[in-house]
C-alpha positions as CSV (number, residue, x, y, z in Angstrom):
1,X,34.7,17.1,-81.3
2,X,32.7,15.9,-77.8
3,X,30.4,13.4,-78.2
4,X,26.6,14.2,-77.4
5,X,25.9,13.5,-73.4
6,X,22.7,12.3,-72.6
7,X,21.7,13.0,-68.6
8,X,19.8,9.8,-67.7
9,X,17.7,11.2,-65.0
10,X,17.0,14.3,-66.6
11,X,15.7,12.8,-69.5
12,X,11.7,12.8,-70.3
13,X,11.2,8.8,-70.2
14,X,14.7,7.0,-69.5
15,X,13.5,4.5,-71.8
16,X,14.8,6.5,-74.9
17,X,18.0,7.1,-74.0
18,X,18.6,3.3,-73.9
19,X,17.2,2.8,-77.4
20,X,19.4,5.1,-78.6
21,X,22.2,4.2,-76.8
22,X,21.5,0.9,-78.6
23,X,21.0,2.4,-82.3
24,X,24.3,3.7,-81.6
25,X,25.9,0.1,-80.3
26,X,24.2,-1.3,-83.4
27,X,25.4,0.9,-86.1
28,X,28.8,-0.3,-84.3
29,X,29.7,3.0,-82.3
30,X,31.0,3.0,-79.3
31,X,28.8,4.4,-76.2
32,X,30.1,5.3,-72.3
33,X,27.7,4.3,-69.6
34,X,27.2,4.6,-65.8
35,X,28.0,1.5,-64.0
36,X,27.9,0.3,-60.1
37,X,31.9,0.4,-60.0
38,X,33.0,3.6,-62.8
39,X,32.1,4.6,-66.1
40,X,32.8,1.9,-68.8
41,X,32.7,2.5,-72.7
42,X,30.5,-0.1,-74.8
43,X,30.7,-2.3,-78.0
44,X,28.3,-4.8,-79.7
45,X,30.8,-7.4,-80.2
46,X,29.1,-8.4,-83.4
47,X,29.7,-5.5,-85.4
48,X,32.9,-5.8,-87.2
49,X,34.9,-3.0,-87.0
50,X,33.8,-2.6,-83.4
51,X,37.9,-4.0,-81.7
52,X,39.5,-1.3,-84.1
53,X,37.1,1.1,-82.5
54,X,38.4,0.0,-79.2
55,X,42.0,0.3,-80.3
56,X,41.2,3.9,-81.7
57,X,39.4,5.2,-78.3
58,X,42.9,4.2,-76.3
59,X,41.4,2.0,-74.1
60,X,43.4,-0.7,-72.2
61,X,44.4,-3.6,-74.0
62,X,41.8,-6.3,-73.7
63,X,38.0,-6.6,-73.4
64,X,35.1,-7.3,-70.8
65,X,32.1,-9.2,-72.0
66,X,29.3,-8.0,-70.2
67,X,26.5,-10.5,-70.0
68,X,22.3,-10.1,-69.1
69,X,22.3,-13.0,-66.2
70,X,24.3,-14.7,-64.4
71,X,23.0,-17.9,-66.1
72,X,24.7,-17.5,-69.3
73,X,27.9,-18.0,-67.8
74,X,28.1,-21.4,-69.3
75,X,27.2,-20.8,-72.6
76,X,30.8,-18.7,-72.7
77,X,32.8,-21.2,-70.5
78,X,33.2,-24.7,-70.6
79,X,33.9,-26.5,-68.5
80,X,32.3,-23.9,-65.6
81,X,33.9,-24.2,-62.1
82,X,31.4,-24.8,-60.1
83,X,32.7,-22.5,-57.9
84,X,32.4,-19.8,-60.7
85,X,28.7,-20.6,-61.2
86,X,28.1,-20.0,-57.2
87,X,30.3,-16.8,-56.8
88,X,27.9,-16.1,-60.4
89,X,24.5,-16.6,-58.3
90,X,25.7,-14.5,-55.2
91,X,27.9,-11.6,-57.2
92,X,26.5,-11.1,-60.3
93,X,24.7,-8.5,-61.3
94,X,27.0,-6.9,-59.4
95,X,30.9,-5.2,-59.0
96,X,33.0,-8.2,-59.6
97,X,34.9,-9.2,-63.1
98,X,35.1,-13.5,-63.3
99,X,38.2,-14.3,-65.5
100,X,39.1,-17.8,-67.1
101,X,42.3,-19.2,-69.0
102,X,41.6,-18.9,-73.1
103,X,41.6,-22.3,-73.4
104,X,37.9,-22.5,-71.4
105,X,36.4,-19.9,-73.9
106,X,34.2,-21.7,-75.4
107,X,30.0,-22.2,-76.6
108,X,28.8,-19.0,-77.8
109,X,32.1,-17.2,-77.7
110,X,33.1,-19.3,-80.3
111,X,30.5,-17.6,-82.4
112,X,32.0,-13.9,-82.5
113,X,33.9,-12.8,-84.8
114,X,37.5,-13.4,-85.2
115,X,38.7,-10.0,-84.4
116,X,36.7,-10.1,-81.2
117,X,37.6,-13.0,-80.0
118,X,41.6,-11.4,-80.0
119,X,40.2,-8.5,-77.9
120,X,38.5,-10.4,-75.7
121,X,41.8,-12.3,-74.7
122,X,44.0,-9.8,-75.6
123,X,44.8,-9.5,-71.4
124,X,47.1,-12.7,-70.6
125,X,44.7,-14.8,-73.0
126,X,41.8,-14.6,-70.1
127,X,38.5,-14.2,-71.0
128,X,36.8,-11.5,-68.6
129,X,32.6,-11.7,-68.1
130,X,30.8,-9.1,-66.0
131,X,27.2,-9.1,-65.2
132,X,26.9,-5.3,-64.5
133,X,24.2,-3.5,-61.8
134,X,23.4,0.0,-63.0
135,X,20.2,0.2,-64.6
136,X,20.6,1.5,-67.4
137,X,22.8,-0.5,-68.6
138,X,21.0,-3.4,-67.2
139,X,18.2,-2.1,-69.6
140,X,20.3,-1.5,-72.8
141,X,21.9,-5.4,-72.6
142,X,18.0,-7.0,-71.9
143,X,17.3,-4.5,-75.5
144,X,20.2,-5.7,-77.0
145,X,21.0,-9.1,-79.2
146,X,23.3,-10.3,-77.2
147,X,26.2,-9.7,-74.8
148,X,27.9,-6.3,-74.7
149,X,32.2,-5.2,-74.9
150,X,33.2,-3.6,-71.8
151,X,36.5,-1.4,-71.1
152,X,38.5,-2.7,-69.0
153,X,38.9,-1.3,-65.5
154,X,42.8,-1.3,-64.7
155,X,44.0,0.0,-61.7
156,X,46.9,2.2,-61.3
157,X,48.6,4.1,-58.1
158,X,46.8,7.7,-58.2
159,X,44.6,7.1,-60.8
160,X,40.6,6.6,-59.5
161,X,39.2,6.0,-63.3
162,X,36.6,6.5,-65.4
163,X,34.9,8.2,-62.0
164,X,32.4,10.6,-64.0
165,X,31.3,11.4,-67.8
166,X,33.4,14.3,-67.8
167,X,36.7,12.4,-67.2
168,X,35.3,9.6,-70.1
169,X,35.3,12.9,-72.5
170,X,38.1,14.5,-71.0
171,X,40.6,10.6,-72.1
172,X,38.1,9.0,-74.8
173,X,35.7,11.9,-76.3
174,X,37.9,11.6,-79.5
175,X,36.7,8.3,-80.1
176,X,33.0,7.6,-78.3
177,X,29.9,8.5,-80.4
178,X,27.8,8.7,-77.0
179,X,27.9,9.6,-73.1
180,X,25.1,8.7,-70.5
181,X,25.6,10.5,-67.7
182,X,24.1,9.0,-64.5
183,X,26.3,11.1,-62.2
184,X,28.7,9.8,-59.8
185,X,29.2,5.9,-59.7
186,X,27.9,4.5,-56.6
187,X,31.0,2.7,-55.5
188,X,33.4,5.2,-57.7
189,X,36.1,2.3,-57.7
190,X,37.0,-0.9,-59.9
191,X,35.8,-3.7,-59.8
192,X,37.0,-7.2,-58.3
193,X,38.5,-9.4,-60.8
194,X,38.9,-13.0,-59.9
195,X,40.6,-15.8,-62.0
196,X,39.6,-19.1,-61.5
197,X,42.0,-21.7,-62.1
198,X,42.4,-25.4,-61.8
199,X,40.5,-25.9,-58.7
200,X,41.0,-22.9,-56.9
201,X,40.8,-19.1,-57.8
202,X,42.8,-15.7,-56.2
203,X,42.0,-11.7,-56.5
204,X,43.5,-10.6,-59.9
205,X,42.5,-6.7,-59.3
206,X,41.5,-5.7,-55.9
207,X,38.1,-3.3,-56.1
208,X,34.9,-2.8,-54.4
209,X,34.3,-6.4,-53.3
210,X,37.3,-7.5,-50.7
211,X,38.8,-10.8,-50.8
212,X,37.0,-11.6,-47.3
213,X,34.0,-11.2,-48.3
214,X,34.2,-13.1,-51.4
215,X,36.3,-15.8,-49.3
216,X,32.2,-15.8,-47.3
217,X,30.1,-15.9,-50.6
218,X,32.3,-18.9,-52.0
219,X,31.3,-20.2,-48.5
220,X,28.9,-23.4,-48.5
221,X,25.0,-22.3,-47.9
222,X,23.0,-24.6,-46.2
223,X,19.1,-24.3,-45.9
224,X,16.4,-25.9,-43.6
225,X,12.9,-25.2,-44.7
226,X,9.7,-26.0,-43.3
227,X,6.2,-24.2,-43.1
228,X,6.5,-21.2,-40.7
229,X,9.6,-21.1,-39.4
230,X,9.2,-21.2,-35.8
231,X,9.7,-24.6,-35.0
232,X,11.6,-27.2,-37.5
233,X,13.9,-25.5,-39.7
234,X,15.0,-23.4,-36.7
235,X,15.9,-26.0,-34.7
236,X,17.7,-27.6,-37.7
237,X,19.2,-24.5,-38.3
238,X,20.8,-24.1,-34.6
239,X,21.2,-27.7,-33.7
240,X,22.7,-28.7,-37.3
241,X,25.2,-25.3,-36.5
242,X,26.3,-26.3,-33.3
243,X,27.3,-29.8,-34.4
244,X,29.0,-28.9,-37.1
245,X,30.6,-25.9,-35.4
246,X,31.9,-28.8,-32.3
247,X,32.8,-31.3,-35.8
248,X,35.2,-28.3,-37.1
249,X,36.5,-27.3,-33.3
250,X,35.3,-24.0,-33.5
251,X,32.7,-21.9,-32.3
252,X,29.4,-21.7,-34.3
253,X,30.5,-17.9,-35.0
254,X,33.4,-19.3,-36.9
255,X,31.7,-21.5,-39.1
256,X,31.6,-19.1,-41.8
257,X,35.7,-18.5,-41.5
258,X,35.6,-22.0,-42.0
259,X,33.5,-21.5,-44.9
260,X,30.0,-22.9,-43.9
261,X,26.9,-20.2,-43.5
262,X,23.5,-22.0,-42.3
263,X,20.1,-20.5,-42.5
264,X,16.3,-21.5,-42.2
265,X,13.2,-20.4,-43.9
266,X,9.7,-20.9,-44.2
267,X,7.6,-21.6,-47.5
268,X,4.6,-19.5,-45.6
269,X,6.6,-17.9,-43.0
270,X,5.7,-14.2,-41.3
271,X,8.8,-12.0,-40.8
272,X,10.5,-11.3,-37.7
273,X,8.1,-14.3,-35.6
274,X,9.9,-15.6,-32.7
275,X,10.8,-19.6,-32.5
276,X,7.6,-21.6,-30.7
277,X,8.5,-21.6,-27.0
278,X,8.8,-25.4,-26.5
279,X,11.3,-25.2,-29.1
280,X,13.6,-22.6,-27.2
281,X,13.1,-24.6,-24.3
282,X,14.1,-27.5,-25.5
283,X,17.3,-26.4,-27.3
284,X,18.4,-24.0,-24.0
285,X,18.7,-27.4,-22.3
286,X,21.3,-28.8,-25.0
287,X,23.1,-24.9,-24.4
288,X,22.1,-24.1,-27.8
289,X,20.4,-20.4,-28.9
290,X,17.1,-19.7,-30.3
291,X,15.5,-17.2,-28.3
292,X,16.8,-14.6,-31.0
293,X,15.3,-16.5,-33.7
294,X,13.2,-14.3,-36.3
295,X,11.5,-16.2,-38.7
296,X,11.8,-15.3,-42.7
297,X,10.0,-16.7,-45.9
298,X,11.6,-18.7,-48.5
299,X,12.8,-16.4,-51.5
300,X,14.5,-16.2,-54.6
301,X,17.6,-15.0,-53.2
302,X,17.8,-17.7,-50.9
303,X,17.3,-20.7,-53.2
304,X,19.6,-19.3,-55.8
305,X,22.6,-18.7,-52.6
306,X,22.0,-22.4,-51.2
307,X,24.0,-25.2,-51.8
308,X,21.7,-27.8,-50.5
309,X,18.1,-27.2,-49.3
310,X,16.6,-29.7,-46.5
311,X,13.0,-29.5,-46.5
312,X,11.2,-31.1,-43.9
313,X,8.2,-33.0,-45.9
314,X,7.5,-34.1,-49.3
315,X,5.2,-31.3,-50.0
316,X,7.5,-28.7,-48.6
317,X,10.2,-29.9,-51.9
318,X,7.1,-30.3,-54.0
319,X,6.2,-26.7,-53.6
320,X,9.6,-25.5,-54.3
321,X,10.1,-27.4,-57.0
322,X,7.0,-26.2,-58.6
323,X,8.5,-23.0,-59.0
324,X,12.3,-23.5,-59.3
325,X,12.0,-27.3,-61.6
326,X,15.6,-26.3,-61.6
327,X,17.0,-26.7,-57.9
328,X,16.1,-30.5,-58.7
329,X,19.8,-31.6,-57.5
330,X,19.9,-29.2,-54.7
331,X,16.8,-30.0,-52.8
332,X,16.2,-33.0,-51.0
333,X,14.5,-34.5,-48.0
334,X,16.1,-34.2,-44.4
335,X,14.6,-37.5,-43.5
336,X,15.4,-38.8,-47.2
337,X,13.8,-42.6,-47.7
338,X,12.2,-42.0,-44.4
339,X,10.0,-39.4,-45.9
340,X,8.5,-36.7,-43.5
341,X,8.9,-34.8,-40.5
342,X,5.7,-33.5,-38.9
343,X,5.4,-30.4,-37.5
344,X,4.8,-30.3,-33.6
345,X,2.9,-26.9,-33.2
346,X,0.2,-27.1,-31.4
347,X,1.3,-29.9,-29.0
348,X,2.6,-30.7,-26.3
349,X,6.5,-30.8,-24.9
350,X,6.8,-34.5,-25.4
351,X,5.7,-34.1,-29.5
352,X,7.9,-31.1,-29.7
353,X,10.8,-33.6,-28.0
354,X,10.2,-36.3,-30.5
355,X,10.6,-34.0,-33.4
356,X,13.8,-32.4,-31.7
357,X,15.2,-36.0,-32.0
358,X,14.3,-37.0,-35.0
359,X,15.9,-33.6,-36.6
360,X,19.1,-34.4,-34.9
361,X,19.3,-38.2,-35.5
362,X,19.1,-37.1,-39.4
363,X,21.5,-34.4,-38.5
364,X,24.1,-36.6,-37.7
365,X,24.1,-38.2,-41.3
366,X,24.7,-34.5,-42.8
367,X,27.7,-33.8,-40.5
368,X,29.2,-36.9,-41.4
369,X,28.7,-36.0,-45.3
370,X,30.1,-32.3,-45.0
371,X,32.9,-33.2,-42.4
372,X,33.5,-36.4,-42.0
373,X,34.6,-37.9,-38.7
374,X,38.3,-38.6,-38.3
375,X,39.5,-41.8,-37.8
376,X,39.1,-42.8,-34.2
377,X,36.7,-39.5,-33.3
378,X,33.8,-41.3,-34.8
C-alpha cells in the first residue's frame, strides 16, 4: 500500500504537516522529506525499532545524522577538527555531508541506542552529520527532541536519486508511513561528503558543492572592522592584501588559491558608500585599489565566516563582543597593547597619512604571524 503524501505548499498552514510528520517520527515511523540536494527518508534515532525500519525500507547501508545547527557538531565528535567546525560555520545548513572515523563518535552519540549507533557507522565505521536547508525539514528537527536519521545519498552511474516524491514511493513506499512533497529539489543532486582525517580532509562523494569551492570556504577569513567603513578597515583591507599577496609571490587575486580571503566591515556602516577620498588617494600612490570600495555592515555571517577579526578601537571589540560573548578568541585589537586607532574623517591629508601608517606598521606584525618571512627575506 502507498503511503499518505502530504503537498507542503498546498497545505492550509505548513505548520501541520510538520507536526505530523513528527507524530509519525515519534511513534518510530519512517517519513520522506524534501531536502536542498534530493528527497531523504527520516528516523528518530531514539525509537527502538527505528534501524530495522531502515533495513526493511532497502535503503543503503548506513545512516546520516541530521542535526539543528551547526553548533552541535561537537557534542557528536570529539575531538572536532577545527577545520570541520569552520567548513560547519560556512556549509551548514546547507548541501554537504561531514564524515569522521568511528573512533571520534563520541558526547551525545554515545547516548543512542545500541542498534543506532551500528547504523550510524554501518558505512566504513564513519559517522556522517548533515545540517540540512529545506524548510521543512529545518522546522520538523527545531520540533523535534533531538537529532534526526537521514538516508544515505549514494551515487551511482545513471542513477540521479531520490529526485521527487514519486520516485521515493516508486523504491521505498512499501516501507515509509509518510511523504512530503515539496516538489522538485532545488539542486536535484547529492550532496558533498567530506571525510576529515588526521589533519587533512578529501571529497568522499562528489555532489552539489565542488571540491574548489570548498578548497575557498576552508580558506583563512580575515576581517578589519571599524565604524563606517570608508576609511580604516578598507585601507586594512587593501593594504594588509597587497602585503600578503607580495609575502606569498602572488597577485592579490590569488590569495584565495592560496587559501587566504580578506574583507572589511563597518559596525554602523551604509551599504555600497565609496572609501573617503584621501584614503583612495593615499593608497593609489602605494599602487594599491580602493576606488571600487563599497562599504558593508558588520553581520552575522561575517563574524561566524572569520577567522580573526581586527577591530580598530576598544569599543569597536566591545560592541561586538556584546552581542557575540563567543568570538572572544577570534577578536582582537589591530594595535593590540597599543590600544586604538582613531578615525581620520573629517581631517585633513596629513591625519589621514598618519593613520595610513600606523595601519600598516601593525600590518607588518600580522604578515609575519600568517606567513612568516623566510630566512634571509626578512
Amino acid at each position: 500500500m502507498k503511503p499518505p503524501i502530504l503537498e507542503f505548499r498546498k497545505s492550509d498552514d505548513p505548520r501541520d504537516v510538520m507536526h505530523q510528520a513528527c507524530e509519525h517520527l515519534a511513534d518510530g515511523r519512517l517519513v520522506a522529506f524534501p531536502t536542498e540536494a534530493l528527497y531523504v527518508v527520516a528516523g528518530a534515532p531514539l525509537v527502538d525499532g527505528v534501524a530495522a525500519n531502515f533495513a526493511a525500507a532497502g535503503l543503503s547501508p548506513g545512516a546520516i545524522l541530521g542535526l539543528r545547527v551547526p553548533e552541535e557538531l561537537p557534542d557528536y565528535v570529539d575531538p572536532t577538527p577545527s577545520l570541520a567546525g569552520k567548513l560547519a560555520r560556512r556549509c551548514w545548513p546547507g548541501p554537504v555531508t561531514m564524515q569522521f572515523p568511528g573512533e571520534s563518535a563520541h558526547g551525545l552519540f554515545e547516548a543512542l541506542p545500541r542498534e543506532t549507533q551500528a547504523l550510524l557507522l554501518a558505512a566504513d565505521n564513519r559517522l556522517s552529520l548533515r545540517v540540512p536547508a529545506h524548510e521543512v525539514l529545518q522546522g520538523v528537527l527545531r520540533l523535534s527532541p533531538g537529532p534526526l536519521l537521514l538516508s544515505r545519498e549514494t551515487v551511482l552511474p545513471g542513477d540521479p536519486g531520490l529526485t521527487s516524491a514519486a520516485e521515493v514511493v516508486r523504491r521505498h513506499g512499501h516501507a515509509i508511513d509518510l511523504v512530503i512533497d515539496d516538489g522538485p529539489c532545488r539542486y536535484g543532486e547529492a550532496t558533498t561528503s567530506i571525510l576529515f582525517r588526521d589533519a587533512g580532509w578529501e571529497v568522499t562523494q562528489q555532489g552539489v558543492v565542488t571540491a574548489r569551492t570548498l578548497g575557498r570556504l576552508a580558506s583563512e577569513v580575515y576581517l578589519f572592522v571599524c565604524t563606517g567603513n570608508t576609511c580604516r578597515s578598507p585601507m586594512a583591507e587593501a593594504i594588509f592584501r597587497r602585503m600578503l599577496a607580495e609575502r606569498l609571490n602572488c597577485s592579490d587575486d590569488d590569495l584565495v588559491d592560496h587559501g587566504y580571503i580578506v574583507a572589511s566591515a563597518g559596525i554602523a556602516a551604509p551599504v555600497g558608500a565609496p572609501a573617503a577620498r584621501e584614503a583612495v588617494d593615499l593608497l593609489a600612490e602605494m599602487r594599491v585599489e580602493l576606488r571600487n570600495h563599497e562599504s558593508q555592515p558588520l553581520t552575522e555571517r561575517l563574524l561566524n565566516q572569520a577567522d580573526r577579526v581586527f577591530t580598530m578601537t576598544r569599543g569597536h571589540r566591545q560592541a561586538i563582543l556584546a552581542e557575540r560573548p563567543d568570538l572572544a578568541g577570534r577578536i582582537e585589537l589591530l594595535a593590540g597593547a597599543e590600544g586604538d586607532i582613531s578615525d581620520p574623517i573629517g581631517a585633513g591629508r596629513e591625519v589621514y597619512e598618519a593613520c595610513k601608517d600606523e595601519i600598516q606598521r601593525h600590518l607588518r606584525r600580522v604578515v609575519d604571524e600568517v606567513a612568516p618571512p623566510r630566512s634571509g627575506n626578512a
